[in-house]
N, C-alpha and C positions, 0 to 999 in steps of 0.2 A: 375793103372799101365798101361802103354804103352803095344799093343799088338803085336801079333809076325810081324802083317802088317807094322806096326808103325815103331818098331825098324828095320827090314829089309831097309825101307826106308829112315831111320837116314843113317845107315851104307852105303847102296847104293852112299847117296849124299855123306859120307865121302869118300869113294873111288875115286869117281871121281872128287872133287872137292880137294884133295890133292895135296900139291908138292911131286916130286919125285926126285930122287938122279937125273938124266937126265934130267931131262925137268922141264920147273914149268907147274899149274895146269892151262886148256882151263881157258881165259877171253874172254873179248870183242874184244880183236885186235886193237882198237883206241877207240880214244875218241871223244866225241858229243860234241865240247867245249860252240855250240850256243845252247845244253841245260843242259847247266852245274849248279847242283842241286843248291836252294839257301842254302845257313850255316846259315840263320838264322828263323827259324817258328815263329811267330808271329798268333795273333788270333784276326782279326779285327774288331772292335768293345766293346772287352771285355776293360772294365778299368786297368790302366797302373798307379802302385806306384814304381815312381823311387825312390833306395835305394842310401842312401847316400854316395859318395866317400871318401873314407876315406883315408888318408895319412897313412905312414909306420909306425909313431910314434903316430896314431892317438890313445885311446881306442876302443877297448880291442885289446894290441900289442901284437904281435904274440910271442911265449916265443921260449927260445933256443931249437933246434934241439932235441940234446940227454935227454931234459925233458921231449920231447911226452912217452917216454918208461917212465921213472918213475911214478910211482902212486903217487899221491896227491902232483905231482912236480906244476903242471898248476893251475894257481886258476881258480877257476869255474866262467864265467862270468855270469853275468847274463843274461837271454832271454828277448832283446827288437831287437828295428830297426837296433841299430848299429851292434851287436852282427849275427845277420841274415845275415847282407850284410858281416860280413865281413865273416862267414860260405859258402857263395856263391861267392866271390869273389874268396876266396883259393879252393873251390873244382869245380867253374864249368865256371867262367868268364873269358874275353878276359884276355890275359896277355901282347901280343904283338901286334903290326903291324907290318907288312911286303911288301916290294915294290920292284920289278922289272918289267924297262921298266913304262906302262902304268898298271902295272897291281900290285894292293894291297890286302892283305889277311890278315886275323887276326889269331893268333894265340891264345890259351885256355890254362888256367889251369891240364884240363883235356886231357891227350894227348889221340890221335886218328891216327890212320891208316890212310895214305895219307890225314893226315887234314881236314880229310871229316864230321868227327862232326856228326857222324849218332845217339846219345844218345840228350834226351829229358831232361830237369828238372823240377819235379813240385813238390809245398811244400804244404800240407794240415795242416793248422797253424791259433789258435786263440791268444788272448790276447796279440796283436801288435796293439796300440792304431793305430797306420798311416794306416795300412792295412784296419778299421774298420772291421766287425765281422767277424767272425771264416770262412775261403774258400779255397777252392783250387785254387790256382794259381799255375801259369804258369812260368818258368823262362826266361827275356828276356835279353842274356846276352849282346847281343850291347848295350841296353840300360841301360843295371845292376837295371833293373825292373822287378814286378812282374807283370801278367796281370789276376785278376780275374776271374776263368772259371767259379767258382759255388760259391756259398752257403752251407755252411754245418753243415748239424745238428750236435746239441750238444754232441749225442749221440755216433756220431763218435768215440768222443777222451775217452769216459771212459773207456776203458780197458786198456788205457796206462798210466805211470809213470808221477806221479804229475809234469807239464812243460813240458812234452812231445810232439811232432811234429814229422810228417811225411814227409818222403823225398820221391818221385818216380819218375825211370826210363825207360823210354819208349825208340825205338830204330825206326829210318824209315830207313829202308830196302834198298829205292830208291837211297840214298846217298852213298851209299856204291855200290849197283847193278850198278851204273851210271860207276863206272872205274874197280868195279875187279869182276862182272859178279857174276857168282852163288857162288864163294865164299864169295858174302856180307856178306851173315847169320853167317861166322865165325867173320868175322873181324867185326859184330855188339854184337856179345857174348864179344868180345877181349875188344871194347872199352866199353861196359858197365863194366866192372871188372875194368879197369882205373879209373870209376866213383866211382864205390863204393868205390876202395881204396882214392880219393882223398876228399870224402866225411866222411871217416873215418878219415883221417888225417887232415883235416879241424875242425873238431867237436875236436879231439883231442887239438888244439891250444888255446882251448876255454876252456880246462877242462871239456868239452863233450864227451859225449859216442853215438854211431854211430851200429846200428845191424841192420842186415836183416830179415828182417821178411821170413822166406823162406819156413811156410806153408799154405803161400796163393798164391791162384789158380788164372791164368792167368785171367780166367775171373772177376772175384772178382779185379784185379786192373786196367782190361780194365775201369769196373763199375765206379773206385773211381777216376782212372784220364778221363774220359771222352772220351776215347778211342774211346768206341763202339756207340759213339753218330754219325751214317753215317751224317745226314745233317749237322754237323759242320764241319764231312771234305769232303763235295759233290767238287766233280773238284778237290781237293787237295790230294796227298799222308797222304795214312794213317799211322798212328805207332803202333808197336807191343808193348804190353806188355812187362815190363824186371821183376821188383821188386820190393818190398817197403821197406825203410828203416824206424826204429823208430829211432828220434834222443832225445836227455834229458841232460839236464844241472846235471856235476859228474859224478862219475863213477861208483856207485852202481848198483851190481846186479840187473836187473831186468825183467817182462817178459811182452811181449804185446801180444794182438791180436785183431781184428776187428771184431767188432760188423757187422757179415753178416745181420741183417736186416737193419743196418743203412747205410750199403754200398748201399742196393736197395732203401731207403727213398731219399740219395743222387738223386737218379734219378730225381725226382719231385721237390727237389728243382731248385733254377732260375740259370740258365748258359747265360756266358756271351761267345761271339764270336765265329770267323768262321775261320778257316783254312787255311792261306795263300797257296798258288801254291808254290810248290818250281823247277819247270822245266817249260820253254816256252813252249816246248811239250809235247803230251802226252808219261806215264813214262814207260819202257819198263816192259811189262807187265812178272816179274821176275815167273814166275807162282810156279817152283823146289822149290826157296827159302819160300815162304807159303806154302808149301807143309810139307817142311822139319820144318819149323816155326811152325805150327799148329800139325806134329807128335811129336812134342817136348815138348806141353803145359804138363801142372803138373796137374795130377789128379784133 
């Protein structure tokens, strides 16, 4: 549990980083447009399986609306390449373009607070012949690929539900700190809960089930997504911890949890790439919001 330091200093930073009925809450007062964050992280070096586009009418189509409520309304597709992309395509891929003047932006699935796209995707996933053996990757949604961080033992996945995979969310700070200041740490909670919801409703079009694993400890998923590896992201903004989700083909009750010594065997296995930059300069060093970040961690 959080100690009385801990929560005093939650509370502090909600105080002052609140709107109030008069005034909204201190930001930055302008914006650094020539170091405006990049929207898209990328891990240079690591291998890159683009996932197949798939048309509207293409399998597995997405089923009517008011079936996601119904139980055993969705047939349950089965888990391959197609099936994956199109899980990631509804919860966390480009959906639009957008252009004004000289200047184009993409819009997502997953909406976000000033389109800043401060949430991470990565899937810890075996028995996808294209991907080859069981790893964590990375989500790359401009490309609607994945990008190989690691290798992962077998071990991993036994305490989960026969066709079971892992979803995690990480969040970078800097993208959000870049236009609304110490209030990022809210508006990066904000869009991670967009993701879970749009990752639950995605797994749902599939006849999937979608849960959060929510007693494992921040450390424990810096470990599994390779967070805490400093020289992958040396020069680059780092990402906090959010969540793991289990995801499983049907809707059957079921219960997971992670093998904490296979999450530290993860360590030793082989990781692929390095941490793109995502600001020209260096990033204003948010110090409140890891403060507030790190008194928030979970037992």
């Amino acid at each position: 549990m959080p100690d009385a330091s801990q929560l005093e200093a939650v509370m502090r930073y909600h105080e002052r980083t609140k709107h109030h009925f008069n005034r909204f809450a201190p930001g930055p007062g302008q914006l650094d447009w020539a170091n405006q964050p990049d929207p898209f992280r990328r891990y240079a070096g690591a291998p890159l399986t683009r996932l197949p586009i798939l048309a509207a009418d293409d399998e597995p189509v997405s089923p009517a609306y008011d079936s996601l409520s119904v139980r055993g309304a969705v047939p349950v597709a089965p888990l391959d390449i197609r099936s994956l992309s199109r899980l990631l395509e509804y919860a966390l891929a480009l959906s639009a373009w957008k252009q004004a003047g000289g200047t184009r932006w993409a819009l997502r699935a997953n909406p976000s607070s000033g389109n800043l796209h401060p949430t991470e995707g990565y899937v810890l996933i075996g028995g996808i012949p294209e991907l080859g053996a069981a790893g964590l990757f990375h989500y790359a949604p401009l490309e609607h690929g994945l990008e190989r961080r690691a290798d992962c033992p077998p071990e991993l996945f036994a305490h989960l539900a026969r066709g079971a995979f892992l979803v995690g969310l990480s969040s970078v700070h800097w993208r959000e700190a870049w236009k609304y200041g110490e209030r990022a740490f809210r508006y990066c909670q904000h869009d991670v809960g967009h993701a879970i919801g749009t990752v639950r409703i995605a797994a749902a079009t599939l006849g999937w089930s979608a849960l959060v694993l929510d007693g494992v400890a921040d450390e424990a998923i810096d470990a599994l997504l390779g967070l805490d590896r400093s020289a992958d992201f040396d020069g680059a903004e780092r990402e906090s911890a959010e969540l793991v989700m289990t995801v499983w083909p049907g809707d059957a009750a079921t219960t997971a949890s992670l093998d904490a010594q296979a999450v530290q065997e993860l360590k030793a296995q082989r990781w692929y790439g390095k941490a793109n930059r995502l600001s020209s300069d260096d990033p204003v060093p948010w110090e409140a919001i890891d403060r507030v970040a790190e008194a928030s961690r979970k037992p």
